[in-house]
C-alpha positions in Angstrom: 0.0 0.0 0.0 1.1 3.2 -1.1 2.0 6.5 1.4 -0.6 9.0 1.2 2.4 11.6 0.3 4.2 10.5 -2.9 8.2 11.1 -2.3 10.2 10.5 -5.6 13.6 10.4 -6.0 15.0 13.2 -8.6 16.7 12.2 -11.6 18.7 14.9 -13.3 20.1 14.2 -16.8 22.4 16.8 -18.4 24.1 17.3 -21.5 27.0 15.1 -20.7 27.7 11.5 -22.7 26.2 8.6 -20.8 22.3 8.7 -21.3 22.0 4.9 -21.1 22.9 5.3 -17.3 20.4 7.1 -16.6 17.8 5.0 -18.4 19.1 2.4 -16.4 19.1 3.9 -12.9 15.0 5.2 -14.3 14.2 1.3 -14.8 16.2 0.4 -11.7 14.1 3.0 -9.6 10.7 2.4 -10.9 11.1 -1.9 -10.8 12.3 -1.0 -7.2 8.6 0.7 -6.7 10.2 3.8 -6.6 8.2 7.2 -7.7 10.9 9.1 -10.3 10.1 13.0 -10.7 12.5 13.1 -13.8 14.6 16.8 -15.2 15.7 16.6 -18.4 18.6 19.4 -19.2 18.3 21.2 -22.8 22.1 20.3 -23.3 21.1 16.9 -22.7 18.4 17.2 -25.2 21.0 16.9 -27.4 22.8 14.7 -26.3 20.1 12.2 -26.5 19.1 13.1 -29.8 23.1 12.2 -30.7 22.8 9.1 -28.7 19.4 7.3 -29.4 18.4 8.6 -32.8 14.9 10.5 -31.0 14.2 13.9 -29.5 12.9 14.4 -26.0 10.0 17.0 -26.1 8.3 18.6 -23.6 4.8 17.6 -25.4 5.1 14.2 -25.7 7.8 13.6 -22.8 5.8 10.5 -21.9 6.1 9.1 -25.4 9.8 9.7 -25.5 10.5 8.1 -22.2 9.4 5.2 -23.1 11.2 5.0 -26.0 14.5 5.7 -24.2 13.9 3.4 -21.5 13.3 0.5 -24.3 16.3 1.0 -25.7 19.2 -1.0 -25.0 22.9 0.5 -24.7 23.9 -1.5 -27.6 21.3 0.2 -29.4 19.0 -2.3 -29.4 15.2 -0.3 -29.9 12.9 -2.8 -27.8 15.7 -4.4 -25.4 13.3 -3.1 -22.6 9.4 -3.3 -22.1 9.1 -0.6 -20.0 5.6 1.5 -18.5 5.8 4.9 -17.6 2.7 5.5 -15.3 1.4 8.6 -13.6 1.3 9.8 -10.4 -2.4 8.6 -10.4 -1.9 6.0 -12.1 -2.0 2.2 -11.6 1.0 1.0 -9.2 2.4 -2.0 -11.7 4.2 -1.5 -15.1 5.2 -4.5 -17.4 8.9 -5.4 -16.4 11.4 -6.7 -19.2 10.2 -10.2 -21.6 7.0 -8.7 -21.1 6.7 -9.7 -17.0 4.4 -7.5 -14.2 6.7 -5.9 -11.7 5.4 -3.9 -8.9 6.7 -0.2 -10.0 6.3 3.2 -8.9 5.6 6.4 -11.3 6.8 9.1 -13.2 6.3 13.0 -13.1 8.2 15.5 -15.4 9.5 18.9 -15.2 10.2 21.1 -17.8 13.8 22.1 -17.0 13.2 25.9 -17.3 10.8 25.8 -14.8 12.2 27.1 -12.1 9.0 27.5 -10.3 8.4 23.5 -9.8 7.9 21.5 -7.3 11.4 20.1 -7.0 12.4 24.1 -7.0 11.3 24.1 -3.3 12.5 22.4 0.0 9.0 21.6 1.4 8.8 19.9 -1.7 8.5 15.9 -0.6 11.5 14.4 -1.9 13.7 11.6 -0.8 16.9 12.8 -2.5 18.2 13.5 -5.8 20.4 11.5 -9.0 22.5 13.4 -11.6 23.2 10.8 -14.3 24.7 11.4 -16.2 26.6 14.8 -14.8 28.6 17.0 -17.1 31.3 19.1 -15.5 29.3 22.3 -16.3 26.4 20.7 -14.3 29.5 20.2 -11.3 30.4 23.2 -11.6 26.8 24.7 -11.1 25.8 23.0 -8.3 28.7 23.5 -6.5 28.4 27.1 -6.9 25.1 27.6 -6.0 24.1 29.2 -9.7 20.7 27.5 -9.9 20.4 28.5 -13.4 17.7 25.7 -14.7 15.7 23.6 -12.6 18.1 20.8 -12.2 20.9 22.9 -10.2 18.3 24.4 -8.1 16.9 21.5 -7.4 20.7 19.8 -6.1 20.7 22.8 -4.6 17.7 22.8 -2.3 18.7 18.5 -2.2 22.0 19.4 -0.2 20.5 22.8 2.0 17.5 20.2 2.9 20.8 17.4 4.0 19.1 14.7 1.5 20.7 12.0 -0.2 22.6 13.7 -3.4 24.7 11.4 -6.3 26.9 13.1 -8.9 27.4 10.5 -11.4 30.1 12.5 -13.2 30.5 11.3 -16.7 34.0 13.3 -18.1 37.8 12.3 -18.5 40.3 13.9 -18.1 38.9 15.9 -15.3 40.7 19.5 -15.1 42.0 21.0 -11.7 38.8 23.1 -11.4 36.3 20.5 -12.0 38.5 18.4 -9.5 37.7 21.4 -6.8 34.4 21.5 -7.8 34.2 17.9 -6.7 35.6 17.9 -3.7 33.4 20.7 -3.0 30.5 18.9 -3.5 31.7 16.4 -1.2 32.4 18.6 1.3 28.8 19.5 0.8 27.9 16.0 1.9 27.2 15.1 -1.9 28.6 11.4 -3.3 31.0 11.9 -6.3 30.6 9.0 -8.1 32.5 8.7 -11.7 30.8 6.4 -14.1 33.5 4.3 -14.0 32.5 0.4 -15.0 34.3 -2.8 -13.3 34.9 -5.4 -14.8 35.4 -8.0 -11.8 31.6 -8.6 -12.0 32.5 -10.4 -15.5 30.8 -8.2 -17.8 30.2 -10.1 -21.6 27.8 -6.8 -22.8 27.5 -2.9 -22.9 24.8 -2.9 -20.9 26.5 -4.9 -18.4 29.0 -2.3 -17.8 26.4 0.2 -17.6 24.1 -1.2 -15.4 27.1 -1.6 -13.0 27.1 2.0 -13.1 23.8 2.3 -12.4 23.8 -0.1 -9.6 26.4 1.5 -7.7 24.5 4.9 -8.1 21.5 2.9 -6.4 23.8 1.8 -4.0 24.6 4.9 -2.8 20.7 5.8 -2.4 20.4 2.7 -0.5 17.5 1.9 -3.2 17.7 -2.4 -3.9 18.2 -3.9 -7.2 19.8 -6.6 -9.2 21.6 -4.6 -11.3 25.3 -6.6 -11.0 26.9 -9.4 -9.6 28.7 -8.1 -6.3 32.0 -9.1 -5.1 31.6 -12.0 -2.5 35.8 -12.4 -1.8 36.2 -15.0 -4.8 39.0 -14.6 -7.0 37.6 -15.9 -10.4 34.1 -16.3 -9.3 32.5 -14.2 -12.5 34.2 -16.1 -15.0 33.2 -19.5 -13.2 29.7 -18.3 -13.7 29.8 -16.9 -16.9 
């Protein structure tokens, strides 16, 4: 049974390269029974565009979300059969080979809208994702600029002391993003690089990704399946592979 008060985690996507972590983290959350309240960037706009082939518009978000969240990393159109219900909608969505998982919902915010709800502290939230997280995106949360609806909304994340992950997604990193990072640390943020292991025995992109993804989870203390996880065998992936 649901809370009467729905509190979503945040998932911030900006311009950087990297969008199939964050479709993966969205399908991680929402499996999970986790309500999403999702901010799309412009800059990543295009970057998705470049990446999958499809815009994201603010007019038919729903329609492109589910086409994201479908795709595979590898490309792969229809890897995924993923719902994207409302708020007020029903409480399952078909999980992947066409199965019913319990999942939560999804509400979007035009990021330019610096009057939503996210915008605001008494706003119910549980904390906040940015996945993928270019260093301009760093660089504005860690300053305080608040100049779309995704920096605010890390903003207000880390004033309100909620959960806050910086999936940063650039290499090489200069000496300024670097202080820009630690500052955000400092700030009681988790700087996590999307950086894949391979000790899980990844075969597949997506592999890689999702152990990304997972760790992100991790870090928000948010279940999932997403990887194998090191149990202190030396050679145990490849025995299972």
């Amino acid at each position: 049974m649901r809370n009467s008060v729905r509190r979503p985690w945040i998932v911030g996507v900006s311009g950087a390269s990297g969008t199939p972590y964050a479709a993966s983290v969205i399908r991680a959350l929402l499996a999970a029974g986790e309500d999403v309240d999702l901010v799309v960037s412009r800059a990543s706009r295009l970057t998705l565009l470049d990446e999958t082939g499809h815009p994201f518009r603010d007019a038919h978000w729903r329609e492109d979300l589910r086409r994201w969240l479908a795709r595979g990393a590898d490309g792969s159109p229809d890897a995924y059969d993923v719902a994207v219900p409302e708020p007020e909608g029903p409480e399952t969505e078909a999980g992947r080979d066409g199965g019913k998982v319990e999942g939560g919902t999804v509400r979007y915010w035009p990021a330019g809208d610096l009057a939503a709800g996210p915008s605001s502290g008494s706003y119910p939230a549980k904390g906040m994702i940015v996945v993928p997280a270019s260093t301009a995106a760093v660089a504005g949360i860690a300053l305080g600029l608040s100049k779309d609806l995704l920096q605010r909304t890390a903003s207000v994340t880390l004033k309100e002391r909620r959960p806050l992950v910086v999936a940063v997604r650039e290499t090489p990193l200069s000496g300024q993003t670097l202080r820009h990072l630690v500052t955000l640390d400092e700030a009681g943020a988790v700087v996590l690089p999307a950086s894949p292991a391979f000790y899980a025995g990844a075969a597949h992109i997506q592999e890689l990704v999702d152990f990304v993804a997972g760790r992100a989870l991790d870090a928000l203390g948010v279940p999932h399946d997403l990887y194998r996880r090191w149990e202190g065998e030396l050679g145990g992936a490849q025995r299972q592979s």
